[in-house]
Each structure stands twice: as structure tokens, then as C-alpha cells.
C-alpha positions in Angstrom: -163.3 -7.9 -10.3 -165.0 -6.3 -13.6 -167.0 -3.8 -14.5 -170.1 -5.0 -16.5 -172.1 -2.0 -18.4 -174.9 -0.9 -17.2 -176.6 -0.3 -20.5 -179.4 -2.3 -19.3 -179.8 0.3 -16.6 -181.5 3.2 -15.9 -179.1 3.8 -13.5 -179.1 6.6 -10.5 -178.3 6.9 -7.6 -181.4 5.6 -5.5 -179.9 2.2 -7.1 -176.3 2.2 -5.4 -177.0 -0.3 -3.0 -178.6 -2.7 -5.6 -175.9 -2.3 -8.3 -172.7 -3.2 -5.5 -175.2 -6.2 -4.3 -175.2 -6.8 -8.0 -170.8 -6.7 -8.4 -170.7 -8.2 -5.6 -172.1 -11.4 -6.1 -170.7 -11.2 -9.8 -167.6 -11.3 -8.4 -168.6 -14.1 -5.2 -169.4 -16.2 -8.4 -166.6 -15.9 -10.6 -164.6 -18.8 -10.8 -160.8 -16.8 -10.7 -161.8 -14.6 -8.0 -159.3 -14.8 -5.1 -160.7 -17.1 -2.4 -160.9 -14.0 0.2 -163.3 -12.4 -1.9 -165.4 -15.4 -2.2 -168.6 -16.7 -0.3 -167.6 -19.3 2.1 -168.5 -22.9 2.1 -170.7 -23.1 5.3 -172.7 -20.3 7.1 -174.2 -21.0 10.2 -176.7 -23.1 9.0 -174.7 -25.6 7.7 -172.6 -25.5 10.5 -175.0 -26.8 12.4 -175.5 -29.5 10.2 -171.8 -29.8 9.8 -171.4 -30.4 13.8 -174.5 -33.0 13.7 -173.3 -35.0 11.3 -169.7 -34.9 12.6 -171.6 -35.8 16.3 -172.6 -38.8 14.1 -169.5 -40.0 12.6 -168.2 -39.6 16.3 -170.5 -41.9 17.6 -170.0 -44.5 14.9 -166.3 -44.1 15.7 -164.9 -43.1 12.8 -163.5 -39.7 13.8 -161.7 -38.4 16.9 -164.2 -36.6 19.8 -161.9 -33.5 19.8 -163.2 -32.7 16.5 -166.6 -31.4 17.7 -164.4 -28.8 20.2 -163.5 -26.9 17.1 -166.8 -27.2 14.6 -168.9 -25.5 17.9 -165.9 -22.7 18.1 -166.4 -22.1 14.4 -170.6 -22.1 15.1 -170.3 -19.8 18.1 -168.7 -17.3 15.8 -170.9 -17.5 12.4 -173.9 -16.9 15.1 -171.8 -14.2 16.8 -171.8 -12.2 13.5 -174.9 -13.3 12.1 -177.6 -11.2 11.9 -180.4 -12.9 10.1 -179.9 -15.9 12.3 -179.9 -13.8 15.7 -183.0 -12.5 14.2 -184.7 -16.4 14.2 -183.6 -17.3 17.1 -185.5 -16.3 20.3 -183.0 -16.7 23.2 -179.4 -16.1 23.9 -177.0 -18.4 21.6 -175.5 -19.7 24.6 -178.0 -21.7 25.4 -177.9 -24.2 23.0 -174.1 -24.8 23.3 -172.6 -27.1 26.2 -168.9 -27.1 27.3 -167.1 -28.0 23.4 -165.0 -30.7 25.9 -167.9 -32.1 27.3 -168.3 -36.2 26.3 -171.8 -36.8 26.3 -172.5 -36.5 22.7 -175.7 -37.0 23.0 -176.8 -33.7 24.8 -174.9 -32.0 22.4 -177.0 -33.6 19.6 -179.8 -32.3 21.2 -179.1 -28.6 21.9 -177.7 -28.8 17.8 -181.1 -29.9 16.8 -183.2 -27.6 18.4 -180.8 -24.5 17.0 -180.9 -26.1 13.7 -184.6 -26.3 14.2 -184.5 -22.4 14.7 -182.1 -21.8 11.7 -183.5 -24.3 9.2 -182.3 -23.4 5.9 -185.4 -22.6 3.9 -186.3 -20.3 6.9 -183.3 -19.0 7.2 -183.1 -18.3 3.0 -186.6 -16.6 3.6 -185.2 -14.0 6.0 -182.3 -13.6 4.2 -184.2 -12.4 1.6 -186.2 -10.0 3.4 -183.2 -8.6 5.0 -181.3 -8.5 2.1 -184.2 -6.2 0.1 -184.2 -3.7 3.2 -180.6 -3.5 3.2 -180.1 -3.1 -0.8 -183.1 -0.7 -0.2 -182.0 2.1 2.5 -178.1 1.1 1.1 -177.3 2.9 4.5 -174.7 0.0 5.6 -172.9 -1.7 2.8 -171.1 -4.1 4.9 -175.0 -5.2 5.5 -175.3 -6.0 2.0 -172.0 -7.4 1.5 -172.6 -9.9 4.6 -176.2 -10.7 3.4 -175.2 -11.2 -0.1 -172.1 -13.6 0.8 -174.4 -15.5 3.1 -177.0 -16.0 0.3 -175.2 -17.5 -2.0 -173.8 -19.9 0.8 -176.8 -21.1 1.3 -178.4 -20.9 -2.3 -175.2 -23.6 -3.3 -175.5 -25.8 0.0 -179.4 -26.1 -1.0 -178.7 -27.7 -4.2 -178.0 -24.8 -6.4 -175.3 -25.1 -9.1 -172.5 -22.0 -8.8 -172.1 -22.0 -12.7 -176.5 -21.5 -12.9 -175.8 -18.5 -10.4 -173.4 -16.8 -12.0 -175.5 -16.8 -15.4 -178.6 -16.2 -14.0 -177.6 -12.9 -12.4 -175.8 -11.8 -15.8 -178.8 -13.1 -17.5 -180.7 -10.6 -15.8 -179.2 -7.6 -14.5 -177.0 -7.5 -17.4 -178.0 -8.9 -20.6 -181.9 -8.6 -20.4 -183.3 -7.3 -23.8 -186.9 -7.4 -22.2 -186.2 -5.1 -19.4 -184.5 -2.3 -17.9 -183.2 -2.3 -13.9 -185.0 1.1 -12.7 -185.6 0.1 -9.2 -184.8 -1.6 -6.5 -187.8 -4.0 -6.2 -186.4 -5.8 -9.4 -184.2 -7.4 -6.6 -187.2 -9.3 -5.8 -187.9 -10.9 -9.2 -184.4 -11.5 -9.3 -185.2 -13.9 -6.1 -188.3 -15.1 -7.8 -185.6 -17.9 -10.0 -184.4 -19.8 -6.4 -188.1 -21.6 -5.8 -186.1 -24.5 -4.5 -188.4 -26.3 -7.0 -186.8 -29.8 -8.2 -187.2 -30.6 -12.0 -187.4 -33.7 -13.9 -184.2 -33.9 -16.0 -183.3 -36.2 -18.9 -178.8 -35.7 -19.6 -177.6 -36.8 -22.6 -174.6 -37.6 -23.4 -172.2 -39.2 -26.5 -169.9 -42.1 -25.5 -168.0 -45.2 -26.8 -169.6 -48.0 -28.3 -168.0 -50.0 -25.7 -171.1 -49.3 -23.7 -173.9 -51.4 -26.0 -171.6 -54.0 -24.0 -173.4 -53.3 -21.3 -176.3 -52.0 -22.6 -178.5 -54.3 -19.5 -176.1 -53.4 -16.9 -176.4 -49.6 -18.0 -180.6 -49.7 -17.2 -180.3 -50.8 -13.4 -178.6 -47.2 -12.9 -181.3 -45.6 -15.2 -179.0 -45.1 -18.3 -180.5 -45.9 -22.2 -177.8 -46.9 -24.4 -179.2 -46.0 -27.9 -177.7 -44.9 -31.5 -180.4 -42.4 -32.1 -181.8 -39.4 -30.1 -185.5 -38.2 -31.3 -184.5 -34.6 -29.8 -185.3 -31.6 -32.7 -183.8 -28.1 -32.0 -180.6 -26.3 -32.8 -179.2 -27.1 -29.6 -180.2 -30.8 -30.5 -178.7 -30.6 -34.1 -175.1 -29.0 -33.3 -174.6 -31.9 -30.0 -175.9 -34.6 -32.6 -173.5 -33.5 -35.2 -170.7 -34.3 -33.1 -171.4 -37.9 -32.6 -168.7 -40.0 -34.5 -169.7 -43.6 -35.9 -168.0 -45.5 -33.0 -169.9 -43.3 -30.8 -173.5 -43.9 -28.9 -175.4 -42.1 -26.9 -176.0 -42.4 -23.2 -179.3 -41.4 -21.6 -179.5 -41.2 -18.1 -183.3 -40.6 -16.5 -184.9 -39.3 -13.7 -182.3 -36.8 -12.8 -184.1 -34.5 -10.6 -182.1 -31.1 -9.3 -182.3 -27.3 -9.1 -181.2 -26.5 -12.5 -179.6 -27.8 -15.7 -175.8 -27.6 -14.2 -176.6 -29.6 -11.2 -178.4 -31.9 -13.2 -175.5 -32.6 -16.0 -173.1 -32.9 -12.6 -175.4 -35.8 -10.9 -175.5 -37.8 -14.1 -172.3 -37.7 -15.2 -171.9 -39.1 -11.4 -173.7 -41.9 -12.5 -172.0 -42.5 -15.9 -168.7 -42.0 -14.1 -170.2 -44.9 -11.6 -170.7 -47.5 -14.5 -167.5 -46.5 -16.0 -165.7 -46.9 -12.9 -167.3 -50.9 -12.1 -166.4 -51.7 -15.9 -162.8 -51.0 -14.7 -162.9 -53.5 -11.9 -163.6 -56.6 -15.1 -162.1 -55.1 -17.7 -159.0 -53.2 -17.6 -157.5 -52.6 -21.5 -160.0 -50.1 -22.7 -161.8 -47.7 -20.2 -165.4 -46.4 -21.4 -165.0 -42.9 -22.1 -167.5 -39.9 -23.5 -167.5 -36.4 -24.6 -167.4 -33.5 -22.4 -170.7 -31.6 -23.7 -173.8 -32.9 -22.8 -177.5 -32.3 -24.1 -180.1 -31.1 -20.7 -183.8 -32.0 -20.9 -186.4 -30.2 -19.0 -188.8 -33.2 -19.3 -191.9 -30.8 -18.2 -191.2 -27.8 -19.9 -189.7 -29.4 -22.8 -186.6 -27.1 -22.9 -183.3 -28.6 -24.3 -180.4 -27.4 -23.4 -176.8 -27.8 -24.3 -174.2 -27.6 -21.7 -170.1 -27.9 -21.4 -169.1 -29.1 -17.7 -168.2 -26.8 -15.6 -164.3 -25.4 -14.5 -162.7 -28.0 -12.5 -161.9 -26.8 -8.8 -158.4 -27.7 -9.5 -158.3 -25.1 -12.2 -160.0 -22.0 -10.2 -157.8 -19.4 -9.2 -155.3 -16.9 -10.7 -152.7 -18.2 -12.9 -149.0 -16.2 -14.3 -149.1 -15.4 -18.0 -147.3 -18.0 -20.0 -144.3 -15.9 -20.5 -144.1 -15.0 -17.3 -144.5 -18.9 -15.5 -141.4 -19.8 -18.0 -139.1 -17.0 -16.6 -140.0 -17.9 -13.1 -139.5 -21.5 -13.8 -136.1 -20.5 -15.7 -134.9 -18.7 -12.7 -135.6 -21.1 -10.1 -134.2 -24.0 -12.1 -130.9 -22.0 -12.3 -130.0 -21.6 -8.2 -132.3 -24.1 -7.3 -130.4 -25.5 -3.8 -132.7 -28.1 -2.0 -130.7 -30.9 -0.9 -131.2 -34.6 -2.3 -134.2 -35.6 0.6 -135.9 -32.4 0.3 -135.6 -32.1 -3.2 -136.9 -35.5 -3.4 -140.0 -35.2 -1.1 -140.3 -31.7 -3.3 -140.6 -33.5 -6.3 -143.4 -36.0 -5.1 -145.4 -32.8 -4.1 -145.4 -31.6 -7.5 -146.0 -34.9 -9.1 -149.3 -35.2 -7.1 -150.2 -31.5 -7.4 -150.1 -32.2 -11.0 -151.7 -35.6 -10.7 -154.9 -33.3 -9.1 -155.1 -31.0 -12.0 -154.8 -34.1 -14.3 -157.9 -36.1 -12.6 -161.7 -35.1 -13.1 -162.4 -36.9 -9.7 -163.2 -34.4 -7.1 -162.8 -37.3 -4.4 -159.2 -37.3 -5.9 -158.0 -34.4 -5.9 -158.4 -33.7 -2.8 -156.5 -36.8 -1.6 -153.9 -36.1 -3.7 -153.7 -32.3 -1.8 -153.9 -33.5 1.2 -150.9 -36.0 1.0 -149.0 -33.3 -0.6 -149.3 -31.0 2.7 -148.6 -34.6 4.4 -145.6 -34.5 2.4 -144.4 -31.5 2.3 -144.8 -30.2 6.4 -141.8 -32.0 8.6 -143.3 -34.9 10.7 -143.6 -34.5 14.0 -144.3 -37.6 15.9 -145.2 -36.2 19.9 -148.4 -34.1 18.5 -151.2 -35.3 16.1 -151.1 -34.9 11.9 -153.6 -32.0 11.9 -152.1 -30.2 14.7 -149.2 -30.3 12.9 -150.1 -29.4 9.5 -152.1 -26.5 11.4 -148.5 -25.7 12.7 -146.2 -25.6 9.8 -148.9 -24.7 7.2 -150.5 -21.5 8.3 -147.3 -19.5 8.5 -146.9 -19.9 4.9 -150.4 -18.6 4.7 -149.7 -15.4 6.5 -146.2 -14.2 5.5 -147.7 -13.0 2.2 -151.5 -12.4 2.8 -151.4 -8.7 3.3 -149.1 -8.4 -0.1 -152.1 -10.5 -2.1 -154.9 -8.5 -1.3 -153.2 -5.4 -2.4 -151.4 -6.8 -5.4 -155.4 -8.2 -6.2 -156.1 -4.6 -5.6 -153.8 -3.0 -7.6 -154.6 -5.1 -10.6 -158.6 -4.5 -10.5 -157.3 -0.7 -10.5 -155.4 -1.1 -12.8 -158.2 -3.0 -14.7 -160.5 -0.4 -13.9 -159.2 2.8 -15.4 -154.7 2.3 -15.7 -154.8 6.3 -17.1 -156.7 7.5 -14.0 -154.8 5.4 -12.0 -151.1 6.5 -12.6 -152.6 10.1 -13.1 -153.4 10.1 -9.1 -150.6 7.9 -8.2 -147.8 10.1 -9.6 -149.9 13.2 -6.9 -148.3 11.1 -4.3 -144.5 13.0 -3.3 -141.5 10.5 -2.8 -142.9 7.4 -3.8 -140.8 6.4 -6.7 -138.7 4.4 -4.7 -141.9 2.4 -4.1 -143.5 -0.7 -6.3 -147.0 -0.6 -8.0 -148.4 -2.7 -5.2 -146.4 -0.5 -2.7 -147.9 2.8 -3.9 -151.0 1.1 -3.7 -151.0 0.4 -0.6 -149.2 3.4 0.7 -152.2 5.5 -1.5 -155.2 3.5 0.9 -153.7 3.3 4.2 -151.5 6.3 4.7 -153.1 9.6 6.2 -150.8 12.0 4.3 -152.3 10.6 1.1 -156.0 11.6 1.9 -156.5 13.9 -0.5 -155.2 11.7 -3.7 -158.0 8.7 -2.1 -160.7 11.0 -2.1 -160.3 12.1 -5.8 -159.9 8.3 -6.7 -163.2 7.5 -4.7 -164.9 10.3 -6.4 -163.8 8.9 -9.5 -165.1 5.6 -9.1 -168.7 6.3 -9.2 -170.6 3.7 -10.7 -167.8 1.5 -9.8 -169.1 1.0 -6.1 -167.8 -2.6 -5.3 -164.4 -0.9 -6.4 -165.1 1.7 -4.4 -166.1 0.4 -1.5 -163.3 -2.1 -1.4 -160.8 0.0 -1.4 -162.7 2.2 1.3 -162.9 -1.1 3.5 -159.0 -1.5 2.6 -157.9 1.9 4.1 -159.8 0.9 7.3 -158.7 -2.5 7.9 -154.9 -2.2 7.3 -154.5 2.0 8.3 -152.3 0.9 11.8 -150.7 -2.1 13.7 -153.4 -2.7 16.1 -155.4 -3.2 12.5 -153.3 -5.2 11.2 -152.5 -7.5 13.4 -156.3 -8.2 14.0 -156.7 -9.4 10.1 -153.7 -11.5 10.6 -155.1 -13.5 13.9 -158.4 -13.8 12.0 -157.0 -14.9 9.0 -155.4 -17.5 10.9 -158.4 -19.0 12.7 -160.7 -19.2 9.3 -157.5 -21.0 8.0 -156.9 -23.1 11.0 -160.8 -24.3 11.1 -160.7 -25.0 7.0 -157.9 -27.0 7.4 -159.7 -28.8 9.5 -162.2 -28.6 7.7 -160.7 -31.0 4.7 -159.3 -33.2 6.8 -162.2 -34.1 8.1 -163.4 -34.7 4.5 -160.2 -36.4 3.5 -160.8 -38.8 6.3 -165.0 -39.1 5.3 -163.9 -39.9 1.9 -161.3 -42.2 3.2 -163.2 -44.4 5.6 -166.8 -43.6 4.7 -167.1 -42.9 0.7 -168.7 -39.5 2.0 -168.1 -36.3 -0.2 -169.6 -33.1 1.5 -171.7 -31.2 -1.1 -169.4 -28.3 -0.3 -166.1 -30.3 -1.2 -165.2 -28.7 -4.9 -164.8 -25.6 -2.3 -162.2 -27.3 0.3 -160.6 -28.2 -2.8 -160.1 -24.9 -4.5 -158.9 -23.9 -1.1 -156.5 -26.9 -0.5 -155.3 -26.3 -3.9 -154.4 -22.6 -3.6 -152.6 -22.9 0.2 -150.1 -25.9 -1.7 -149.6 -23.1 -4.5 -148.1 -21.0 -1.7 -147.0 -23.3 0.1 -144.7 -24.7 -3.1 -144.1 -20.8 -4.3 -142.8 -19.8 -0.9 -140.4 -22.8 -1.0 -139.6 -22.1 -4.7 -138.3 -18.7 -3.7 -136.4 -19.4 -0.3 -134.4 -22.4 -2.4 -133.7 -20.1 -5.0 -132.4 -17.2 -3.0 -128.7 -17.5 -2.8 -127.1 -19.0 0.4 -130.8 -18.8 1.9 -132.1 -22.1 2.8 -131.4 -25.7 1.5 -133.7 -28.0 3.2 -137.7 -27.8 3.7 -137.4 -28.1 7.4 -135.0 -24.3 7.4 -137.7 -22.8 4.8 -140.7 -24.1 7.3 -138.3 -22.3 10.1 -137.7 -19.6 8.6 -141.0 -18.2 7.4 -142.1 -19.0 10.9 -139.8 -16.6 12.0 -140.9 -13.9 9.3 -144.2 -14.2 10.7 -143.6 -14.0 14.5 -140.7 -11.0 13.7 -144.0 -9.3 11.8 -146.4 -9.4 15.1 -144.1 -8.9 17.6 -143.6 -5.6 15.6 -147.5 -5.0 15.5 -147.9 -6.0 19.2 -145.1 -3.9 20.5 -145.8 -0.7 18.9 -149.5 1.4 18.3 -148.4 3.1 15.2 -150.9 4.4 12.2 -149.3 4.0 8.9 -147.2 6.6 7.1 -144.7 6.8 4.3 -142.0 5.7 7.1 -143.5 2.9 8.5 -146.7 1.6 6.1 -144.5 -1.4 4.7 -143.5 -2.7 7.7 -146.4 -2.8 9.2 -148.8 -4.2 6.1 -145.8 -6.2 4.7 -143.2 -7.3 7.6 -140.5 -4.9 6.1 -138.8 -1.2 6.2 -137.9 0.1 2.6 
């Protein structure tokens, strides 16, 4: 989370709810943001679609019936909580569900189409819109804008829109605009004005080996021009051409029609990667390679455009400082204590994880995550392979999950303003015993510490995503009864994601399918095996802790249920006593 200036605002207060739409979606979009904080893949929607097309793949037997029991759960809820598509539909919800265990798949086809036919996207994007404006407008509810705003960009990226043109279009305009100032909240509407859903004609070029004037014929069936000259004249032009080498050529690929210039670049380099790939299958010394930048043309408007690829999924997310990755790594490797089998099966888990990071191939990398959480959860034999992934996996995704939002927290405070920070934490009496995170959290959630929250909200004025977050923070984690209700939510978005890619994982397997939304299910399959592989790097380097993967699975299973028995069994708010307990599973 970052504060952008505002100097390309006239900024009061009438404007508060369009500047937090504003950070919000700045930070929905940024690549490193913590998934949490992040739009989801799917909305309701493309749920829908989701559940018709698994319906399909049921029916042409490649996937098991009881999928469709859990898709309709996960539908049932986005619609529960969904105001803009309660607003399009004209009858109770119910109605267009059957019993989730019922077999005839066809009558639940049917039902799915006619909601779909009530939430179509491009209606549904229309009354998101309008919804959105009123909301940003009256900024009476901000969870209003925040739900609106997360469900837009959902459905702006499942419509064909590129997450990389998002993110620089709204910089591009609320923030770096030389040709105009944001003095109302109407601007909101031009700001809406860019997602037309109008396809252009694209033209992506890039610079390869001269290993492809070998195939120069085979090249044109996929729309590719192999050529050693480009007749494209601007400065964007000039710098790519510059960086052609004399064993270089440059590939051309036509008719590349998309939303915008990122989605374009993505879909031809699909097709590049395609001819590359067959090449393989005769030739297997040399592989056909070319460079990373490539040169965008708006055949219509003329534009040219020069563009890098975009972050891999694989390389989203948070990372240690250097220096700090090689102490941890210097630690472990000293009382490391997993025995030969787990050690081994340990090993093979980070050989893949770093076999994902390694390969541009989104279809890949996911693979290569999912046999990793194959490899790494204990087999059980009486119960299916999701089941128990679902099982073994999720605990390792709740024992810590309170800790990482406020440790998020307490860095964007820290990035925020560190000076006013530690000026209102040292307010706080007896807390020295406590950890940055810890004062944090005991600064948010604690009723004796009211008066030190108020003077940091009042000090985070035009800071209001800050602000509000760490309003929403002191309400959702302020008692056990709280608590415990973001932990058994938590769960089920986990439990139906992990579903989620291994449905994909078995599409990709069985039918060369890749949902649009799968660079998504791979950030998130690549940042549960990071906690996954840094719970287990801690438990086998605690002393006389755990030596095996099977007692580490065990044991943070029993961290987990110890934690909500506690917040079952007891009705407590948080205090200076008790807040660690209850937000992180221990007294200090």
C-alpha cells in the first residue's frame, strides 16, 4: 500500500470517497500486494460461467460430479453478498439453484443459464458502474465502494482486460495527468470512459533468432512475417530496432485483436511460443528463442508502442531482503532435523518450486505447484487427493493468517509516516514487552488504547485506504467471537480455491484448457507452498520440535484447533491480557 501525491488534485473533502476508490484499486492492481488485499479471480458472474462450463466437462466425463456440489456453494455465496447482481435479478436466488447433489445435470444447466442470462457480464459491468458512481458519490458506506471496486476489476480482467493496462491507466490518469486536474467526482466517469470493451486490430513485433527464416513458410500459417527489416518510424520504433543483433530477425505476428496493448503482446507471444514449441518436437539441439521487449501496433490509430512482458505470477508477492533470506537460510541449514524420507520428499518440493519460478509457461507452473502440495501433504489412501490436500493444507494457511495481516499492516504504517508512528505507539503504557507487529495489533483491537487510535486516524487524513483499513482491522479482530468468524471464512475461500486449481490442473492435464483467470490460481498456489515450505522450515529447525513432515502436518493442526477451541469456549473482547491469544494463538 502507497501513498501517491495528490498534486494532480484539487483535493477536499467532497472527494474522499473517490480518492479511497482510487488507493484502492491502486493497490487491487499492484503486483506485490498481499493476495487478501487483492480482487478475486471470479465474482458471481463468472461463477456462473465457471459452474456451466464445469457442468460441461462433467458431462464429457472428464471430471468427477461432486465437483458441481462445491462451485454452486461458492455461487450461492458471491450472490448472497452481491449487491449489483441482487439488483439484476428479479426473483429470489433460490430459484435458480437445485439440490448441489442432485444428478440430472441437465436441469442444472438450465437454471445456470437463465441466471447467467440475468447477470451477463456486460450488463452486469453497466450496473456496476452506475453503482459504483453513487457510492464514490454519497461516500456514505465505504465497504460499498471497496466491494464495488474489487468486483470491477474482476470483471474488467475476466472480460479481456490486461491487469498491467489497469494499473497504468488509473496512474495515467488520477495521478500523472498534465492536462487535468481531479476536482470532482464525475471525473470517475471519464475514468470509465477507457473500458469500451472495444477490440483493436494489433500488429506485435518482436526480435528473434535467425533460426526462424528456417521456417519462414511454416511461420505464415500461424500469421507470423519473418522479415530482416521493419518500416516502423518513431522513437519507440528506433530504440526496439537498435537492439536487434545481426543473427537476429524480426517476427511479426498479425491480426491480434484484444482490449489493449498488454493483452495483445500476451496472445502473440502465445503464438510465437506455439511455433517455437512444434520446432522442438523435429529439432531438439537449438530451441528458437527471442527477446523479451516487444514493439505494439495499433493498426487503426497508428500508435506504436513499446512494451516489456509483464511480472511473471510466479514472481508476485512479497519477498525477504537479500540479507535477510541469507540469515534465515543460514539458520535453518544449521539445526535443520528432517529425517532422510522427509528431507528427501522436502527437497523435490523445492526443486519444483524452483523449477516454477524458472519456467515462463503459465500451464507449467502450475503443475509444477500442484505436485509440490502432492508431495509435500502425507498420502492418505481411504479419502480422495483434494479432500486431502484440503485437509493437511489449510491448517498451514490459518496458523499464521491473523499474524500476516497485521505484520502487512504494520509495515504500510510504518511506510506511511515511521515518526508518527512510534510517536503514538510509545502513548501506549506496558507494551515494551510487546513486538512491532504486537503493538500493532494491541494499538487496533484493544479498547484501553482508544484514545492513541483516534489520534492516528485523525492523522491519516488524506491517507483514507490507510485509514479505513485499519478502522476495518479494529472491528474484525476486537474479540473471539470476531475472530473466529475470519478464521472459518478464511478457510472456506481457501478450501473452494484449492479447488479451484485443481480443477484447472486437471483441465490442463486432460483437456489443454487454461482458465483466463489461471496466472491468479497461480500466484495463489505459489504463495500457500511459500507457507507451507516456511512453516516446515521453522518446525525442523526448532530444537527437539519435529523431525518428520507427517509431526509438522500434526502439529500445526493441533495449533490451529488449540486456537478455536480457545475462541469458541470463551466471549472475551481483547485487552492487553488476552489480545495475543486470541488474534495470534498465544499468551505473552
Amino acid at each position: 500500500m502507497k501513498f501517491w501525491s495528490l498534486r494532480n488534485w484539487e483535493y477536499d473533502d467532497s472527494l474522499e470517497g473517490l480518492l479511497f476508490f482510487v488507493q484502492r484499486v491502486d493497490e487491487m492492481l499492484f503486483d506485490y500486494t498481499l493476495d487478501s488485499y487483492k480482487a478475486p479471480a471470479l465474482n458471481a458472474p463468472f461463477l456462473c460461467i465457471e459452474a456451466l462450463k464445469t457442468i460441461s466437462d462433467i458431462e464429457r466425463g472428464f471430471i468427477d460430479q461432486n465437483n458441481i456440489v462445491h462451485i454452486i456453494a461458492e455461487l450461492q455465496w458471491a450472490l448472497r453478498n452481491d449487491k449489483i447482481a441482487k439488483a439484476l435479478i428479479d426473483t429470489d436466488i433460490k430459484y435458480y439453484f437445485v439440490e448441489p447433489t442432485n444428478k440430472n445435470t441437465k436441469l442444472h444447466k438450465i437454471k445456470l443459464e437463465l441466471l447467467l442470462k440475468a447477470i451477463e457480464p456486460k450488463k452486469y459491468l453497466k450496473k456496476v458502474e452506475d453503482y459504483l458512481f453513487s457510492a464514490i458519490k454519497s461516500c456514505k458506506r465505504k465497504t460499498d465502494i471497496q466491494m464495488f471496486a474489487s468486483t470491477y476489476i474482476t470483471t474488467l480482467r475476466n472480460l479481456g482486460y490486461h491487469n498491467t493496462f489497469l494499473y497504468n491507466k488509473l496512474h495515467d490518469f488520477f495521478y500523472f495527468n498534465d492536462t487535468h486536474k481531479i476536482s470532482n467526482v464525475e471525473d470517475v466517469s471519464n475514468y470509465f470512459k477507457f473500458f469500451s470493451l472495444q477490440e483493436n486490430d494489433y500488429e506485435v513485433i518482436f526480435i528473434a533468432s535467425n533460426l526462424f527464416i528456417e521456417i519462414r513458410s511454416s511461420c505464415e500459417v500461424f500469421h507470423l512475417i519473418v522479415s530482416e527489416k521493419i518500416d516502423v518510424t518513431n522513437d519507440a520504433a528506433y530504440n526496439f530496432i537498435e537492439k536487434k543483433t545481426s543473427v537476429e530477425v524480426f517476427i511479426k505476428v498479425k491480426g491480434v485483436k484484444a482490449l489493449d496493448i498488454h493483452s495483445a503482446r500476451e496472445e502473440a507471444g502465445r503464438r510465437v511460443e506455439l511455433v517455437a514449441n512444434l520446432y522442438v518436437i523435429f529439432h531438439h539441439k537449438e530451441k528458437l528463442t527471442w527477446q523479451n521487449e516487444a514493439l505494439i501496433i495499433d493498426v487503426e490509430k497508428k500508435e506504436v508502442f513499446s512494451t516489456a512482458p509483464p511480472i511473471s505470477p510466479m514472481k508476485r508477492g512479497s519477498d525477504l531482503r537479500p540479507e535477510t533470506a541469507a540469515a534465515k537460510l543460514n539458520k535453518m541449514l544449521k539445526s535443520f532435523s528432517l529425517h532422510q524420507d522427509s528431507f528427501i520428499k522436502f527437497d523435490r518440493v523445492i526443486d519444483m518450486h524452483g523449477l516454477a519460478i524458472e519456467n515462463d509457461v503459465i500451464e507449467n507452473q502450475l503443475l509444477n505447484l500442484w505436485t509440490s502440495f502432492e508431495t509435500i501433504i502425507p498420502r492418505n489412501p481411504k479419502t480422495s487427493t483434494i479432500k486431502n490436500i484440503i485437509h493437511n493444507l489449510t491448517p498451514f494457511l490459518k496458523v499464521n493468517y491473523v499474524f500476516i495481516i497485521f505484520d502487512r499492516l504494520s509495515r504500510d504504517l510504518i511506510y506511511w509516516d515511521r515518526h508518527e508512528l512510534h510517536q503514538i505507539i510509545r502513548q501506549i503504557p506496558n507494551s515494551n514487552s510487546f513486538n512491532l507487529t504486537e503493538k500493532i495489533a494491541l494499538l487496533l483491537v484493544s479498547k484501553e488504547t482508544e484514545n492513541q487510535r483516534a489520534d492516528l486516524f485523525q492523522k491519516m487524513h488524506k491517507f483514507v485506504l490507510l485509514r479505513n483499513r485499519c478502522h476495518t482491522i479494529s472491528e474484525r479482530f476486537n474479540s473471539t467471537k470476531s475472530v473466529l468468524s475470519v478464521l472459518r471464512q478464511h478457510e472456506e475461500k481457501v478450501s473452494w480455491q484449492l479447488r479451484r486449481i485443481y480443477r484447472t490442473r486437471n483441465m490442463i492435464v486432460h483437456t489443454s484448457y487454461k482458465p483466463p483467470y489461471t496466472n491468479i490460481l497461480i500466484e495463489n498456489a505459489h504463495s500457500y507452498l511459500d507457507l507451507i515450505v516456511s512453516n516446515l522450515l521453522e518446525l525442523a529447525s526448532a530444537k527437539n520440535l519435529i523431525d518428520s513432515i507427517d509431526q509438522a502436518v500434526e502439529l500445526v493442526k493441533m495449533k490451529v484447533k488449540s486456537h478455536e477451541d480457545y475462541l469458541k469456549a470463551s466471549a472475551e473482547l481483547c485487552d492487553r491480557n488476552n489480545f495475543t491469544k486470541i488474534l495470534f494463538g498465544y499468551f505473552k
